[in-house]
C-alpha positions as CSV (number, residue, x, y, z in Angstrom):
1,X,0.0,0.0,0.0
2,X,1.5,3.0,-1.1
3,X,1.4,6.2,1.3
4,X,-1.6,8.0,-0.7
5,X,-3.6,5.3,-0.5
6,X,-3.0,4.6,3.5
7,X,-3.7,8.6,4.2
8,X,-7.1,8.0,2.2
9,X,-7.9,5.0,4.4
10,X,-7.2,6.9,7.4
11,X,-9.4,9.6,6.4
12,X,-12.1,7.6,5.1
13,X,-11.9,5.8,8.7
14,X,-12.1,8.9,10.5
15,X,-15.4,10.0,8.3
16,X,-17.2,6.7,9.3
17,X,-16.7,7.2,12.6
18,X,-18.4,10.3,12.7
19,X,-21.1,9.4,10.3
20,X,-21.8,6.9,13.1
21,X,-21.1,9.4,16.1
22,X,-23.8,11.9,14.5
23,X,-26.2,9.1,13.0
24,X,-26.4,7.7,16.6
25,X,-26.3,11.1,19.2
26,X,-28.3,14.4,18.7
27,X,-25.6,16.8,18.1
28,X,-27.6,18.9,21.0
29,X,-28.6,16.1,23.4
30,X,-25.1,16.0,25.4
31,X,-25.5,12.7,25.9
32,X,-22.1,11.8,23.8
33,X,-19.0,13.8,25.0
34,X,-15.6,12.7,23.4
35,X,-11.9,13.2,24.7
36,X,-9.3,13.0,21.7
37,X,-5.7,12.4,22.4
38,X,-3.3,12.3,18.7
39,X,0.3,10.7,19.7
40,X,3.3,10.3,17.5
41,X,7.0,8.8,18.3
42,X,7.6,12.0,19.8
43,X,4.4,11.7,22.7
44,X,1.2,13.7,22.4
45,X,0.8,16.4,19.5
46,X,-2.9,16.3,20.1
47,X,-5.2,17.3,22.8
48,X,-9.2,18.1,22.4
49,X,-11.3,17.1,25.8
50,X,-15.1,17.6,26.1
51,X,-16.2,18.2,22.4
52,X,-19.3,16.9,21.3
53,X,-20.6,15.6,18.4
54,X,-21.6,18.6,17.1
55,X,-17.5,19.7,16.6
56,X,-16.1,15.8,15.5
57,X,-15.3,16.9,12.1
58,X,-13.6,20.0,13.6
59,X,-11.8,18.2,15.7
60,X,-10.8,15.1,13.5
61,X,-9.8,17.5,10.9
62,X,-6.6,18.5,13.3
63,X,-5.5,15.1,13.1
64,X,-2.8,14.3,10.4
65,X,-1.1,11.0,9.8
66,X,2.4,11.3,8.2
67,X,3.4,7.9,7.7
């Protein structure tokens, strides 16, 4: 699997997750509150605590895979 093509998984992961986060929680209930931590090699690059679903596309669009 060349790199494109494992960055266009990744993405296309991250979009079903959310499709199921928003399919399954009211955006305004509050019922689903999410923490996400991004790590690399070097320790945490990433830290978003208390979003809901409202914000996951926000939020999963600061996450970047480089290899």
């Amino acid at each position: 699997m060349n790199i494109v093509q494992f960055l266009q998984d990744f993405r296309l992961v991250l979009e079903h997750i959310a499709t199921f986060l928003k399919t399954r929680f009211s955006s305004n209930s509050g019922y689903m509150q999410l923490n996400l931590i991004g790590v690399d090699s070097n320790g945490v690059v990433l830290q978003e605590a208390n979003f809901g679903v409202d914000s996951i596309d926000e939020k999963f669009a600061k996450l970047k895979q480089i290899k």
